[in-house]
N, CA, C and O atoms as a printed pandas DataFrame, in Angstrom:
     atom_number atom_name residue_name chain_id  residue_number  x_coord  y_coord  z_coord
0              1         N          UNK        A               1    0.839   -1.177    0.000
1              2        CA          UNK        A               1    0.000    0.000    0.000
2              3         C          UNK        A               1    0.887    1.243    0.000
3              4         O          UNK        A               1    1.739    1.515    0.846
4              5         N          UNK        A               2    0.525    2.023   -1.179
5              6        CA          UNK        A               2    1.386    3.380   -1.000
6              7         C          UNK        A               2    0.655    4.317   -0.108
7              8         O          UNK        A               2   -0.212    4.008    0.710
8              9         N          UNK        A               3    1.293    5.958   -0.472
9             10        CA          UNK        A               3    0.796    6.830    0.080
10            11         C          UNK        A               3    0.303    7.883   -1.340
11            12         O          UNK        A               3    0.627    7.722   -2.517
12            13         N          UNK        A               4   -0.344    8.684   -0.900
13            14        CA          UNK        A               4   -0.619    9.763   -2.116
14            15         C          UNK        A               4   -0.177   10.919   -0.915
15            16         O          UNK        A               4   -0.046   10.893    0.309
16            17         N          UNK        A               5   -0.004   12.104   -2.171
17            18        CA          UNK        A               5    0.523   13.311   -1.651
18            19         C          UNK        A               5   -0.110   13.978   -1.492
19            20         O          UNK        A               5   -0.586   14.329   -2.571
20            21         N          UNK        A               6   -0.691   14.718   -0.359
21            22        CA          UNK        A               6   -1.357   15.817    0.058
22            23         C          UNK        A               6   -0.930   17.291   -0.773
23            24         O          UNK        A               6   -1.729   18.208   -0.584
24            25         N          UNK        A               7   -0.214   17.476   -1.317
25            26        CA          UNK        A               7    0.218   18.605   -1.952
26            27         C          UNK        A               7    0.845   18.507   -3.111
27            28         O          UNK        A               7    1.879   17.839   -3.110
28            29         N          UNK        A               8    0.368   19.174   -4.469
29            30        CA          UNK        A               8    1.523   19.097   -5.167
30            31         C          UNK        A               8    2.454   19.644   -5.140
31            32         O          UNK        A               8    2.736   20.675   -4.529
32            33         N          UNK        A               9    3.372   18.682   -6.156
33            34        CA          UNK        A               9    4.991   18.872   -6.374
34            35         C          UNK        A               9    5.269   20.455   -6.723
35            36         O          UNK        A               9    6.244   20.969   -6.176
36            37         N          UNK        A              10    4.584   21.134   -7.473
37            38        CA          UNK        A              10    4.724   22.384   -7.805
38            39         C          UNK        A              10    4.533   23.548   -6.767
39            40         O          UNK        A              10    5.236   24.558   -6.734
40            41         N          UNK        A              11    3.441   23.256   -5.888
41            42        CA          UNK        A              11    3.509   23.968   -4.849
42            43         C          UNK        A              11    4.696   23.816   -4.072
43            44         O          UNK        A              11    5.035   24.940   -3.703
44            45         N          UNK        A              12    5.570   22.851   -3.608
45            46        CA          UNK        A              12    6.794   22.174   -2.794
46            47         C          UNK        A              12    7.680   23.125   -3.470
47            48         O          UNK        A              12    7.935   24.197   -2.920
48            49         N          UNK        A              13    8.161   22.834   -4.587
49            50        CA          UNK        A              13    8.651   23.800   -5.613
50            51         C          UNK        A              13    9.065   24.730   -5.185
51            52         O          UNK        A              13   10.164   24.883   -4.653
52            53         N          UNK        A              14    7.927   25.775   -5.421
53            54        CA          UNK        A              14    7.571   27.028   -5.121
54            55         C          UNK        A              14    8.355   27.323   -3.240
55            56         O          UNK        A              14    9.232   28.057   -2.784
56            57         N          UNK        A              15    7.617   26.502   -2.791
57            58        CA          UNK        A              15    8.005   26.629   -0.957
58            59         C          UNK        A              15    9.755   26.906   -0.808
59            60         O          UNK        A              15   10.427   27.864   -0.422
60            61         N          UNK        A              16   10.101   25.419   -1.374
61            62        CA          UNK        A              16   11.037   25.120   -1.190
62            63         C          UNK        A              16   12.275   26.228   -1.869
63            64         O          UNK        A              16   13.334   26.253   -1.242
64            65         N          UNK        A              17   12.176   27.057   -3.020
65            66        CA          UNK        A              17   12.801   27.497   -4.126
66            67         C          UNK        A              17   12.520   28.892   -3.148
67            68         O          UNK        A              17   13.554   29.554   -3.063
68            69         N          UNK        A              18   11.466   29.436   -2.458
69            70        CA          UNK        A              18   11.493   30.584   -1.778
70            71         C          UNK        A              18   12.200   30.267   -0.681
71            72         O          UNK        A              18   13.076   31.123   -0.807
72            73         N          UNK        A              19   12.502   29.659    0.350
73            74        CA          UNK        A              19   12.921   29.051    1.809
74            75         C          UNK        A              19   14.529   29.204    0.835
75            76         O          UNK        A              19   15.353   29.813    1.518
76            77         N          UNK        A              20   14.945   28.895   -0.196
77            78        CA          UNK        A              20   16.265   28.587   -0.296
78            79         C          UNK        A              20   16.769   29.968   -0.411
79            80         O          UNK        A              20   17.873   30.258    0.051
80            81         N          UNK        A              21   16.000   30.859   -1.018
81            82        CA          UNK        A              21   16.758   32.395   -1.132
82            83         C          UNK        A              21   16.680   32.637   -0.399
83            84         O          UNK        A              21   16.901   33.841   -0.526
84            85         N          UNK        A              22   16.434   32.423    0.902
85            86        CA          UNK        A              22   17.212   33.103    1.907
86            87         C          UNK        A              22   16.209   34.139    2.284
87            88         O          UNK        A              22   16.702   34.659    3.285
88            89         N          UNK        A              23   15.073   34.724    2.035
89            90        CA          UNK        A              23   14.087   36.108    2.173
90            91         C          UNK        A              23   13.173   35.374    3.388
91            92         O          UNK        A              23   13.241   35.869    4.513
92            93         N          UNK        A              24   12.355   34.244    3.172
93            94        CA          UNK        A              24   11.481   34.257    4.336
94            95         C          UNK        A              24   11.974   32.987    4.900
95            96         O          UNK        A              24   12.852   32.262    4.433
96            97         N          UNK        A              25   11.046   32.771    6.336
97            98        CA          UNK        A              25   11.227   31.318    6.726
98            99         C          UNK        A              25   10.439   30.677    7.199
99           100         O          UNK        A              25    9.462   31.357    7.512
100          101         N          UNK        A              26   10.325   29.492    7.470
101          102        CA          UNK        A              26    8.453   28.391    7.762
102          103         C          UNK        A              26    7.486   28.966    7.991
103          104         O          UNK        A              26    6.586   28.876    7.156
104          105         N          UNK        A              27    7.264   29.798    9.217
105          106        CA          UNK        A              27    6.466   30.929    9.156
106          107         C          UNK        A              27    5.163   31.553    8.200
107          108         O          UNK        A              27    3.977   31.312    7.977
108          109         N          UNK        A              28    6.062   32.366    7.866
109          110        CA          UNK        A              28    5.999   33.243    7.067
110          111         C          UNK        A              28    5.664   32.434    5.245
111          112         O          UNK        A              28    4.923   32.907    4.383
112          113         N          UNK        A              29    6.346   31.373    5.167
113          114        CA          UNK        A              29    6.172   30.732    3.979
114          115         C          UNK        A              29    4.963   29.824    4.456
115          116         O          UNK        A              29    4.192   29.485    3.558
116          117         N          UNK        A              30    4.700   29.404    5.671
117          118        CA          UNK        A              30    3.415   28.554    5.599
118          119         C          UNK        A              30    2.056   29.551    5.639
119          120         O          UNK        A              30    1.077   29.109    5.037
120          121         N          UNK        A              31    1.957   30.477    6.105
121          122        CA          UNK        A              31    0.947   31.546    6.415
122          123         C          UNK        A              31    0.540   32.036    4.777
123          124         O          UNK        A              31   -0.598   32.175    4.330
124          125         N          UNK        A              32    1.651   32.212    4.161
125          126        CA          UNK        A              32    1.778   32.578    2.593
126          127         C          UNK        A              32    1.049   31.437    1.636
127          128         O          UNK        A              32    0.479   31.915    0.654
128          129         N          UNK        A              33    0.979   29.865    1.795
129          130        CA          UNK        A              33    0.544   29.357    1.235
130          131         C          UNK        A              33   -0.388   28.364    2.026
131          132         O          UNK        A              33   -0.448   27.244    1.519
132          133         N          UNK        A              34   -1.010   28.528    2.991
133          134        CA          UNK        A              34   -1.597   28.102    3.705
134          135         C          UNK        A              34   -1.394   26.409    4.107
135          136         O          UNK        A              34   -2.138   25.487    3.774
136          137         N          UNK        A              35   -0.278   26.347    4.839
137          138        CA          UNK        A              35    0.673   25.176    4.953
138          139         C          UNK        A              35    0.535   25.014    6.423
139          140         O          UNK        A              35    0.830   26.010    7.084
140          141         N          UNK        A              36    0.251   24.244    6.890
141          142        CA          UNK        A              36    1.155   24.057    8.406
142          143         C          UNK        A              36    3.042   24.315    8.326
143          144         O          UNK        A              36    3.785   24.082    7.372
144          145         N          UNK        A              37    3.324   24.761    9.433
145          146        CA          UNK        A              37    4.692   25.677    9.534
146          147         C          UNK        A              37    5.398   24.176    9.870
147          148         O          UNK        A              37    6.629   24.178    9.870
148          149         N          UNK        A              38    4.837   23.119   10.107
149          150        CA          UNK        A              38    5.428   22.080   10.553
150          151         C          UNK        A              38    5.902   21.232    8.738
151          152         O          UNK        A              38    7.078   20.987    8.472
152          153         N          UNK        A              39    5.208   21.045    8.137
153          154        CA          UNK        A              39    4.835   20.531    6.863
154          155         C          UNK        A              39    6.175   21.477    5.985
155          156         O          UNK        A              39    6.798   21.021    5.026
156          157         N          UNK        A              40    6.357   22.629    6.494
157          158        CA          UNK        A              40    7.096   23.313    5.716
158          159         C          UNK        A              40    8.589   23.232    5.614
159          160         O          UNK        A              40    9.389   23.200    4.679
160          161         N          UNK        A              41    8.685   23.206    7.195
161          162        CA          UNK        A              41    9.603   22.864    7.951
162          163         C          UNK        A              41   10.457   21.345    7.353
163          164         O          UNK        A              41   11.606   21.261    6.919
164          165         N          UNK        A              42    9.552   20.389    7.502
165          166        CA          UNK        A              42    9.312   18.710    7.152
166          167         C          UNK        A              42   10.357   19.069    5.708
167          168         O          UNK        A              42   11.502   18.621    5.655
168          169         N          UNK        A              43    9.876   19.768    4.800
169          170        CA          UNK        A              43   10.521   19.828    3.351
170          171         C          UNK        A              43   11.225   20.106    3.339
171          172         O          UNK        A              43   12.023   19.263    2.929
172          173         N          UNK        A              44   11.830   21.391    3.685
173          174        CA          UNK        A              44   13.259   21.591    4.424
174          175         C          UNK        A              44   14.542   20.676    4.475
175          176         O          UNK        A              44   15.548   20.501    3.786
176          177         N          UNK        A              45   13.900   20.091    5.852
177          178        CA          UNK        A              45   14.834   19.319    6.482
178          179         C          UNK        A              45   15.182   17.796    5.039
179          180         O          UNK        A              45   16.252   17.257    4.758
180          181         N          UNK        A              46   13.824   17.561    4.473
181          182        CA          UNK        A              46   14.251   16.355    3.315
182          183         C          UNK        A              46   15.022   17.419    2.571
183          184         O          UNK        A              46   16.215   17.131    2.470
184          185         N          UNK        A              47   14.726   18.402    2.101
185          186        CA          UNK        A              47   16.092   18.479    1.564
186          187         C          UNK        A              47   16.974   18.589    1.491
187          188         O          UNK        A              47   17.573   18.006    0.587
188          189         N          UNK        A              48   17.741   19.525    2.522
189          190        CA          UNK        A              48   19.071   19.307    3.043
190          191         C          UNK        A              48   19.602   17.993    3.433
191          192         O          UNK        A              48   20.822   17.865    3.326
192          193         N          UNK        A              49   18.659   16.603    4.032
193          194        CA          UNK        A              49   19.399   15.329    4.107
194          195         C          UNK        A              49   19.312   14.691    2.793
195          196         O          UNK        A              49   19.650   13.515    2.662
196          197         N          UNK        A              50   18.827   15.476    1.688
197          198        CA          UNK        A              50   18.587   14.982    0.274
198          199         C          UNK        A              50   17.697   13.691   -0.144
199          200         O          UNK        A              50   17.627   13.035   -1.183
200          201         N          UNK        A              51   16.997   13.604    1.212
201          202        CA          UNK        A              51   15.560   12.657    0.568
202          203         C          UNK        A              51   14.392   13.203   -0.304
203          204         O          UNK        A              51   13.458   12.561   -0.784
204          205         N          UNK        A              52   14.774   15.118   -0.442
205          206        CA          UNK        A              52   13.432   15.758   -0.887
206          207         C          UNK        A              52   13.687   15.958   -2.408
207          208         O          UNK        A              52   14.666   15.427   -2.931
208          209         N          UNK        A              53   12.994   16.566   -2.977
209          210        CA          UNK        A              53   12.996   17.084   -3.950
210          211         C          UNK        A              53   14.077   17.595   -4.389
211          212         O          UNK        A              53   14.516   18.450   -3.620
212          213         N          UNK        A              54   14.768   17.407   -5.422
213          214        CA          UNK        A              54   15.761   18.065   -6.208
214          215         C          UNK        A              54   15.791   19.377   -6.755
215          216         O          UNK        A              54   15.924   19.399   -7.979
216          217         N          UNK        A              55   15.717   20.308   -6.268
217          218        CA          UNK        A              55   14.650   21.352   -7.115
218          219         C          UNK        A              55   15.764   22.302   -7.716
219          220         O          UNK        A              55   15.577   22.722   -8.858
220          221         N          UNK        A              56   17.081   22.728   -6.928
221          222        CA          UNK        A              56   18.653   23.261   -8.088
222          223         C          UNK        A              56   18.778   21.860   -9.115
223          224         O          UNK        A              56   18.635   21.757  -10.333
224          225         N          UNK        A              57   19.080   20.933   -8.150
225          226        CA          UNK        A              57   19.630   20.102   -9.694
226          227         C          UNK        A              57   18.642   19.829  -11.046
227          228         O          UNK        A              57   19.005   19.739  -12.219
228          229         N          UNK        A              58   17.328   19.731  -10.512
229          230        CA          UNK        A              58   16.236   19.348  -11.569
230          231         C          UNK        A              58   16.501   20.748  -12.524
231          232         O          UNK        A              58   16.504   20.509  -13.731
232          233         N          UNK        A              59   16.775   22.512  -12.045
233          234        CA          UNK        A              59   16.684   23.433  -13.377
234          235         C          UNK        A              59   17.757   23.403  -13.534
235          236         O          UNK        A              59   17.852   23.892  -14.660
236          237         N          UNK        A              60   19.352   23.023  -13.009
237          238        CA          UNK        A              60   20.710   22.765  -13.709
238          239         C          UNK        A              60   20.468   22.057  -14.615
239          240         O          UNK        A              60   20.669   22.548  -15.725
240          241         N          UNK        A              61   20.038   20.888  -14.565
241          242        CA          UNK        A              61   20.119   19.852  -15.160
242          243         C          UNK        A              61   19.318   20.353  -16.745
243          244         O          UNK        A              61   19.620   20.342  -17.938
244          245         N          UNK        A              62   18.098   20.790  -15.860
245          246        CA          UNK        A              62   16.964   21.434  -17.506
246          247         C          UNK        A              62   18.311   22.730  -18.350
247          248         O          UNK        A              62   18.550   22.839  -19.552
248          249         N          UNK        A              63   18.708   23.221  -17.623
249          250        CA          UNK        A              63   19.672   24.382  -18.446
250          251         C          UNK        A              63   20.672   23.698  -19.216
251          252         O          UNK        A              63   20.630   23.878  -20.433
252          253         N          UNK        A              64   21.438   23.054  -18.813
253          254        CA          UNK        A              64   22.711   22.273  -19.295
254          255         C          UNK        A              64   22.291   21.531  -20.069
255          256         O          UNK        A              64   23.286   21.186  -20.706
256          257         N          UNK        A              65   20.663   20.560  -20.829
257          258        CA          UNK        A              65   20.378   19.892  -21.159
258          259         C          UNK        A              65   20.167   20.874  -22.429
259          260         O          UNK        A              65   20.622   20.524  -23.518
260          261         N          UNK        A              66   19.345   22.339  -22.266
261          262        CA          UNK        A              66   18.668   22.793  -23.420
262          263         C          UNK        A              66   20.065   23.398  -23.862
263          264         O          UNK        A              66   20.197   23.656  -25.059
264          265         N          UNK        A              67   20.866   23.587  -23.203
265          266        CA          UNK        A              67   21.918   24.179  -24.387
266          267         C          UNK        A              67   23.101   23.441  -24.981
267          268         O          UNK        A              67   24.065   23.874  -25.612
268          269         N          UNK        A              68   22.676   21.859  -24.508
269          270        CA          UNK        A              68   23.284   21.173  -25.482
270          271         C          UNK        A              68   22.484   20.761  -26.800
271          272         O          UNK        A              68   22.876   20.350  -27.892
272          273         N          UNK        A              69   21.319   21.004  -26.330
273          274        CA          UNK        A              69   20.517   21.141  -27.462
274          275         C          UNK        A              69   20.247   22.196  -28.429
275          276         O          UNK        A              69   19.686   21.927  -29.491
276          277         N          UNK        A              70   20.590   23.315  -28.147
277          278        CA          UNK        A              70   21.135   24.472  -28.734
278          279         C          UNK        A              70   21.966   24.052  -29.597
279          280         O          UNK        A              70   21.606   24.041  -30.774
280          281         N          UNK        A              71   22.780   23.772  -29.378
281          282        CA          UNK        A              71   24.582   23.196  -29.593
282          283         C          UNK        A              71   23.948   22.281  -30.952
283          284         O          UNK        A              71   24.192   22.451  -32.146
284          285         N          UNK        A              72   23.417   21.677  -30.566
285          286        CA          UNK        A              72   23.034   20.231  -31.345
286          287         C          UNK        A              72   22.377   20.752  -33.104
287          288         O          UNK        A              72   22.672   20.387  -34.242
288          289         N          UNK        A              73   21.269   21.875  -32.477
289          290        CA          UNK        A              73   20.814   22.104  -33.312
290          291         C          UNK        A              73   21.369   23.100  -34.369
291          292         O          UNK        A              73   21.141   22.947  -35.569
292          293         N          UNK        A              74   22.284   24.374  -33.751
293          294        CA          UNK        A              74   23.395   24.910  -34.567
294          295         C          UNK        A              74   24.168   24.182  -35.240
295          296         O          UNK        A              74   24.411   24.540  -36.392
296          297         N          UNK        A              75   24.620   23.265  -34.848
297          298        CA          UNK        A              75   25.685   21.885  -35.713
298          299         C          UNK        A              75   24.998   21.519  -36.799
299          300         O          UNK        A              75   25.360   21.632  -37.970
300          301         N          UNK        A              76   23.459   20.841  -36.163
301          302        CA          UNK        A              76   22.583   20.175  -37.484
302          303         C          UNK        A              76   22.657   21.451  -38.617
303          304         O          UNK        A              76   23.170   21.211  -39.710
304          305         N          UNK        A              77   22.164   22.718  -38.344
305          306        CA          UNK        A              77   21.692   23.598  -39.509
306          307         C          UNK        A              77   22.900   23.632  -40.277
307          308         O          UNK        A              77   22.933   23.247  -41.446
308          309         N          UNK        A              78   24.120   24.180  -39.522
309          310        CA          UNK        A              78   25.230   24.448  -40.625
310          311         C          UNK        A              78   25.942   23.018  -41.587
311          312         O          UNK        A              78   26.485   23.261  -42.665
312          313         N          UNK        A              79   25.873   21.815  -41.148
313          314        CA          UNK        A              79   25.614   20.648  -41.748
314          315         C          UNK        A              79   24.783   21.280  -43.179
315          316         O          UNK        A              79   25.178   21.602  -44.300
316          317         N          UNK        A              80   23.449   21.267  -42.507
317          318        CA          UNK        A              80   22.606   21.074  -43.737
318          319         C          UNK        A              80   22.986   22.206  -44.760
319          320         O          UNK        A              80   22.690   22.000  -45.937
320          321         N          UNK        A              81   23.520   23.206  -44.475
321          322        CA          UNK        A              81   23.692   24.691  -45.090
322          323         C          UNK        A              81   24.553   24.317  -46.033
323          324         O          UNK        A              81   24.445   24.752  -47.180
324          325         N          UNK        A              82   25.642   23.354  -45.626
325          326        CA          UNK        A              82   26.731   22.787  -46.394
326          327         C          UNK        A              82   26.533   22.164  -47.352
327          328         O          UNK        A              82   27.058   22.317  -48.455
328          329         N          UNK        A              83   25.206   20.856  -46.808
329          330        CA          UNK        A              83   25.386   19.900  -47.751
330          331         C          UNK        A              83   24.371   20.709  -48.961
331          332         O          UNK        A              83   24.560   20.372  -50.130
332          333         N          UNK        A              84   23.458   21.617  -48.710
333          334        CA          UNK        A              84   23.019   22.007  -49.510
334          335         C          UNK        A              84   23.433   23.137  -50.617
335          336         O          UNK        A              84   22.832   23.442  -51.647
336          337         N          UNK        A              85   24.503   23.599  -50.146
337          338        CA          UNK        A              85   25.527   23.946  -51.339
338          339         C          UNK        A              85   25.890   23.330  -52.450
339          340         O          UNK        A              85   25.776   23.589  -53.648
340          341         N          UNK        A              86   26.513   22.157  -51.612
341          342        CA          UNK        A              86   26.873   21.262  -52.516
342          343         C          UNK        A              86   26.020   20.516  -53.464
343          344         O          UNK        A              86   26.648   19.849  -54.286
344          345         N          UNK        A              87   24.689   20.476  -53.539
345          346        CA          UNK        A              87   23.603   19.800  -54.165
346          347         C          UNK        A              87   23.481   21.046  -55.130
347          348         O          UNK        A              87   23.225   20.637  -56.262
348          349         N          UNK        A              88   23.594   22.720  -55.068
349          350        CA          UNK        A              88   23.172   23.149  -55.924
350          351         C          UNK        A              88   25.143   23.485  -56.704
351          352         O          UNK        A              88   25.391   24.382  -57.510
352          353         N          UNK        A              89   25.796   22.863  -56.355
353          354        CA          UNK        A              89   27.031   23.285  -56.952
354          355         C          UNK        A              89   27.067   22.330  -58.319
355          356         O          UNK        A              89   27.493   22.609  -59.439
356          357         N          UNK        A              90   26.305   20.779  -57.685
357          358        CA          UNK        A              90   26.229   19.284  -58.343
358          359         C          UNK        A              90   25.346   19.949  -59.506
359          360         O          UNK        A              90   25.635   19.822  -60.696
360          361         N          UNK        A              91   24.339   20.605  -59.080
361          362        CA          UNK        A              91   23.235   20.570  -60.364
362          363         C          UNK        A              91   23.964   21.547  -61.523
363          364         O          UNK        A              91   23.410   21.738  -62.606
């Protein structure tokens, strides 16, 4: 038997991604999204022992991913720019 989550992931997100800059704290972030200060707290602490949510590495990971895909796709075009020279050099 599992569990289901009382909250979504996006709201956690949000909690968690404000609590990390440093501006507010459980408090103040549970009153803000109508959380128990305990619940807030709870997320916290998983993440610093790194059972919680990934929430720097998950948008590192999204950044470093899209600009190798950047990368990828500048390579493909000038490829094609090339080979299509050469098709009208052939004709």
């Amino acid at each position: 038997m599992g569990f289901t989550l009382q909250h979504p992931i996006d709201l956690r997100v949000k909690v968690l991604a404000e609590y990390k800059a440093g501006v507010v704290g459980y408090k103040t972030l549970a009153v803000k999204y109508g959380l128990p200060r305990d619940t807030v707290r709870y997320w916290v602490l998983q993440q610093r022992d790194g059972r919680g949510l990934p929430v720097d590495t998950k948008n590192e990971k999204t950044i470093i991913d899209e600009q190798k895909d950047i990368e990828y796709y500048k390579t493909e075009a000038e490829y094609w720019k090339a080979y299509a020279k050469k098709l009208e050099a052939i004709r």
